[in-house]
C-alpha positions as CSV (number, residue, x, y, z in Angstrom):
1,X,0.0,0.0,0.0
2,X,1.5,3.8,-1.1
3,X,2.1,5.8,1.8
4,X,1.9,8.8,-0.3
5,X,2.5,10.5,-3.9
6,X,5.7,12.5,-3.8
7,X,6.6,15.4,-6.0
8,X,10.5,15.8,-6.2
9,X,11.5,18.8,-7.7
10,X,15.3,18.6,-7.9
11,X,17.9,19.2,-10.0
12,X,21.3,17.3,-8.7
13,X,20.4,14.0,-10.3
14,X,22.8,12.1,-8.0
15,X,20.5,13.8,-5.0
16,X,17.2,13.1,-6.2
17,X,18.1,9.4,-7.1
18,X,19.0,8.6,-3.7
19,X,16.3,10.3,-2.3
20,X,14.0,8.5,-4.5
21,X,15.6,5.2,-3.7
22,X,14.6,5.9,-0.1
23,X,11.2,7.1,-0.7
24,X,10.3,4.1,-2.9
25,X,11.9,1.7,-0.4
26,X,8.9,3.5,2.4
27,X,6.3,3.0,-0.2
28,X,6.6,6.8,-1.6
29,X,5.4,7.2,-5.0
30,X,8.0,9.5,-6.3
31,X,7.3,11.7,-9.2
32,X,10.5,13.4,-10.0
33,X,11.6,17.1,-12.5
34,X,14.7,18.9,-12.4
35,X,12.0,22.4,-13.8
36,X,10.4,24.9,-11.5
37,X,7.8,25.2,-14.4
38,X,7.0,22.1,-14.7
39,X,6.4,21.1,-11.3
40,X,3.6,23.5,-11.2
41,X,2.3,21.7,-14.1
42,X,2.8,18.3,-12.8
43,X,1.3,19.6,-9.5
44,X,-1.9,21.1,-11.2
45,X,-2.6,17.9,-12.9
46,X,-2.1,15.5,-10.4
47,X,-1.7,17.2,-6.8
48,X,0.6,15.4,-5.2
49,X,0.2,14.1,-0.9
50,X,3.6,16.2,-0.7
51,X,6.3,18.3,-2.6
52,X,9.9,18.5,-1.4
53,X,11.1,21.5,-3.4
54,X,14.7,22.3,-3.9
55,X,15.6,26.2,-3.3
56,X,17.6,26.5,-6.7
57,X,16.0,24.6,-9.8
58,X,16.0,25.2,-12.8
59,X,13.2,27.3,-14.2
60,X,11.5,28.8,-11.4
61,X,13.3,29.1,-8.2
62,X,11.9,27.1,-5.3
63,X,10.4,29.9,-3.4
64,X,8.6,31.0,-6.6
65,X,7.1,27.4,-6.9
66,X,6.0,27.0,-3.4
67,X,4.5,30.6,-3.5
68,X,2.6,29.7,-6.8
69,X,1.4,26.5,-5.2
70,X,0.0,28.3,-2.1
71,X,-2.0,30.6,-4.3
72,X,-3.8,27.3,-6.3
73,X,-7.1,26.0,-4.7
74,X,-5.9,22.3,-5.7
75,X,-2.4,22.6,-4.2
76,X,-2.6,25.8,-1.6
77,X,-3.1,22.5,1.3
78,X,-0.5,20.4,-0.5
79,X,2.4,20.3,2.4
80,X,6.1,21.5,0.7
81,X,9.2,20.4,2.5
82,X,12.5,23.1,1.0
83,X,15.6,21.3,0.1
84,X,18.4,23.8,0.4
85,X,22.1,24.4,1.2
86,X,21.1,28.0,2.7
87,X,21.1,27.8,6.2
88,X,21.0,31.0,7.0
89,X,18.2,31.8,9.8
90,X,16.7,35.0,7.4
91,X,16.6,32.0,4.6
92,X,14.2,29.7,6.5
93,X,12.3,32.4,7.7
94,X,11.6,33.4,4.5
95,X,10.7,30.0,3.1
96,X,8.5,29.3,6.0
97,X,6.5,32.5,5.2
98,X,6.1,31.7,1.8
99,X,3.9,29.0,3.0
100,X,6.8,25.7,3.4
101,X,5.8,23.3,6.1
102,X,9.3,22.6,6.9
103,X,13.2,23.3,5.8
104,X,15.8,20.8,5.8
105,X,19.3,22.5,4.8
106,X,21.6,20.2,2.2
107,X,23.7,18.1,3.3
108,X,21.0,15.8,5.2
109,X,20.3,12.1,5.8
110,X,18.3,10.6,3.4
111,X,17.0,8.9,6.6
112,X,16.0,11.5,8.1
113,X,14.2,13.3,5.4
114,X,12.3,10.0,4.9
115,X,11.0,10.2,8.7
116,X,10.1,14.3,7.9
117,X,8.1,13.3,4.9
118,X,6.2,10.7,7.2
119,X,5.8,13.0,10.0
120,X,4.3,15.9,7.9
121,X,1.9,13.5,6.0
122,X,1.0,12.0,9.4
123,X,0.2,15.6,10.1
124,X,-2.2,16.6,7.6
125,X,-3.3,13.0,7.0
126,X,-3.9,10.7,9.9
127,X,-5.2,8.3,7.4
128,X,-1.1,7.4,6.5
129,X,-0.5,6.2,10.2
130,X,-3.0,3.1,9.6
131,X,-6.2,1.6,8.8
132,X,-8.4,3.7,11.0
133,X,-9.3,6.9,9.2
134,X,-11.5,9.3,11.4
135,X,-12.6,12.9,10.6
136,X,-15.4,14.3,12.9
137,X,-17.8,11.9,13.9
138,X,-17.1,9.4,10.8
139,X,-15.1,6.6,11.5
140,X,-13.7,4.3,8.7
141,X,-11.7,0.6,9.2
142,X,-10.5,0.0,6.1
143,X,-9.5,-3.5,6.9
144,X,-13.2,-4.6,8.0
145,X,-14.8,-2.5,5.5
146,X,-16.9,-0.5,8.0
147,X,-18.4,3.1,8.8
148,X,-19.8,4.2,12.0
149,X,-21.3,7.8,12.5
150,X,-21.7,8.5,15.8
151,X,-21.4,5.1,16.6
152,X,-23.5,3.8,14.9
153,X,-23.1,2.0,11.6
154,X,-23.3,3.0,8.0
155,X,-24.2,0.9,4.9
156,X,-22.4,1.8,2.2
157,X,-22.1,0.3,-1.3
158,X,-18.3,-0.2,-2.8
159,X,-18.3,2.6,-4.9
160,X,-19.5,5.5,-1.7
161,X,-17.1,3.5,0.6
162,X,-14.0,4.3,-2.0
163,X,-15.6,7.7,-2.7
164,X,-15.8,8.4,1.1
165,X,-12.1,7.1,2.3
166,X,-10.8,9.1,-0.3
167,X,-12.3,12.1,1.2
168,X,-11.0,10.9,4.4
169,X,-8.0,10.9,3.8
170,X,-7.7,14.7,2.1
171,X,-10.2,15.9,5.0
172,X,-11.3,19.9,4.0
173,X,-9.5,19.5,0.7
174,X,-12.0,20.3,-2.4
175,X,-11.9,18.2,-5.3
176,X,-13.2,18.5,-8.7
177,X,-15.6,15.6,-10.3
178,X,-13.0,15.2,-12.9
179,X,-10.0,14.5,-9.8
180,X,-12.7,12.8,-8.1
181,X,-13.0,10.6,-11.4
182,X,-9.3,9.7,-11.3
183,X,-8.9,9.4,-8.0
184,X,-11.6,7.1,-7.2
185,X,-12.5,5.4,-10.2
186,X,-9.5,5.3,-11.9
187,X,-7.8,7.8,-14.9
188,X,-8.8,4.9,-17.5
189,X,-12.4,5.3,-16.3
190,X,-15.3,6.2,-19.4
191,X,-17.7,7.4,-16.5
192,X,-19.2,11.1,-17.4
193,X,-18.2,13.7,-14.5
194,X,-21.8,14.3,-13.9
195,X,-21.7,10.4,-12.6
196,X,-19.6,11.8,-9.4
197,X,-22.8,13.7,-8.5
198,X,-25.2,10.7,-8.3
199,X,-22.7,8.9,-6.0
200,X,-22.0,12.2,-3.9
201,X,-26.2,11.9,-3.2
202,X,-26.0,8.1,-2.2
203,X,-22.7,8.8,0.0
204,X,-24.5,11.8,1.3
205,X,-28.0,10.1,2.4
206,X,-26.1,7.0,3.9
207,X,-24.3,9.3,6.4
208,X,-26.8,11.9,6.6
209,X,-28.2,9.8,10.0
210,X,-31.0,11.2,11.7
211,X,-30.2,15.0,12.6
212,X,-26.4,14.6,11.6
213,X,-25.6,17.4,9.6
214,X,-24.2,17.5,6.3
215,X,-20.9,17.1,6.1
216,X,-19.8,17.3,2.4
217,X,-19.5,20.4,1.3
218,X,-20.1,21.5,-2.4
219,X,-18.4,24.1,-3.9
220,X,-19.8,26.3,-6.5
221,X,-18.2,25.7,-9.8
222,X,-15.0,23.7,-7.9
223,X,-16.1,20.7,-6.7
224,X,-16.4,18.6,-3.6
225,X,-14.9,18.2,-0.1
226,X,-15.2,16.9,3.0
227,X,-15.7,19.5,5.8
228,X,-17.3,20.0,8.9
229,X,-16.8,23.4,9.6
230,X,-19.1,23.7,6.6
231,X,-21.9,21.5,7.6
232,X,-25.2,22.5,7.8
């Protein structure tokens, strides 16, 4: 099982094939460009669960990237670790404010970085420490197959179970019905968009219990997410 999609960008091949090796050898999936540009396209296409971003790429610099990514809705929750031999205290101040979740100054164990990356994604997504996801008052065990709200149980068919731990897992993340589509049922999949919303209405009344409020938020012209702060 992945423990996460990793977005690499950096331009020392020799670096980024070791830290590859590691991340693979955790279970990372490790997408990997040497371009500032086009990690913002990879990113937009596919958001990844994490970005480590070297400071000086080619392209764009790394600051410039991560700033860009902060101001997309698909990637502006996407956690960005810096990889960079400045280790000045003004430096890592000023990734930090740019929106970086952490800083890890060059050289560094591979080892180390690995347990950063697993500690950040732990952070923003509980779902990577196990096989029990929670999020408000839904609990998920992947292993048995089962939903409780509440406590009390929720019948859901394969399709809204899939649909729903992927929400779980990006909890207050919005997703499009064309992400949704890949994510869920696969990039390969012929299914018409406007499919995601008939599923969205079955997921919705099997957790809906009693007075429970609603707990998937849409968004106007974006899409989907799980969120409480927006239930109603």
């Amino acid at each position: 099982m992945s423990r996460g999609h990793v977005l690499l960008v950096e331009d020392d091949a020799a670096l980024a094939e070791l830290v590859r090796w590691h991340l693979e050898r955790e279970n990372f999936e490790v997408e990997h460009t040497v371009d500032g540009e086009e990690a913002l396209l990879l990113a937009r296409e596919s958001p990844p669960d994490l970005v480590l971003l070297d400071w000086m790429v080619e392209g764009l610099s790394g600051i410039e990237v991560c700033r860009r990514l902060r101001r997309v809705a698909d990637t502006a929750n996407v956690p960005i670790i810096m990889l960079t031999a400045r280790g000045e205290e003004e430096d890592r101040v000023r990734g930090l404010e740019t929106g970086a979740d952490d800083y890890v100054t060059k050289p560094f164990s591979p080892r180390e970085l690995v347990a950063r990356v697993g500690a950040v994604l732990r952070r923003v997504r509980p779902a990577l420490a196990g096989e029990q996801l929670a999020y408000a008052d839904i609990e998920m065990d992947t292993a048995a197959h089962k939903v409780r709200r509440a406590g009390s149980p929720v019948a859901l068919g394969p399709t809204e179970f899939r649909l729903l731990k992927h929400f779980l897992e990006h909890p207050g993340r919005v997703f499009s019905r064309e992400r949704l589509l890949d994510s869920v049922w696969g990039r390969d999949s012929d299914i018409e968009p406007r499919t995601v919303d008939v599923h969205i209405r079955r997921l919705r009344k099997a957790i809906n219990i009693g007075d429970a409020a609603d707990i998937i938020r849409t968004v106007r012209s974006a899409g989907y997410a799980l969120d409480s702060e927006g239930a109603a």
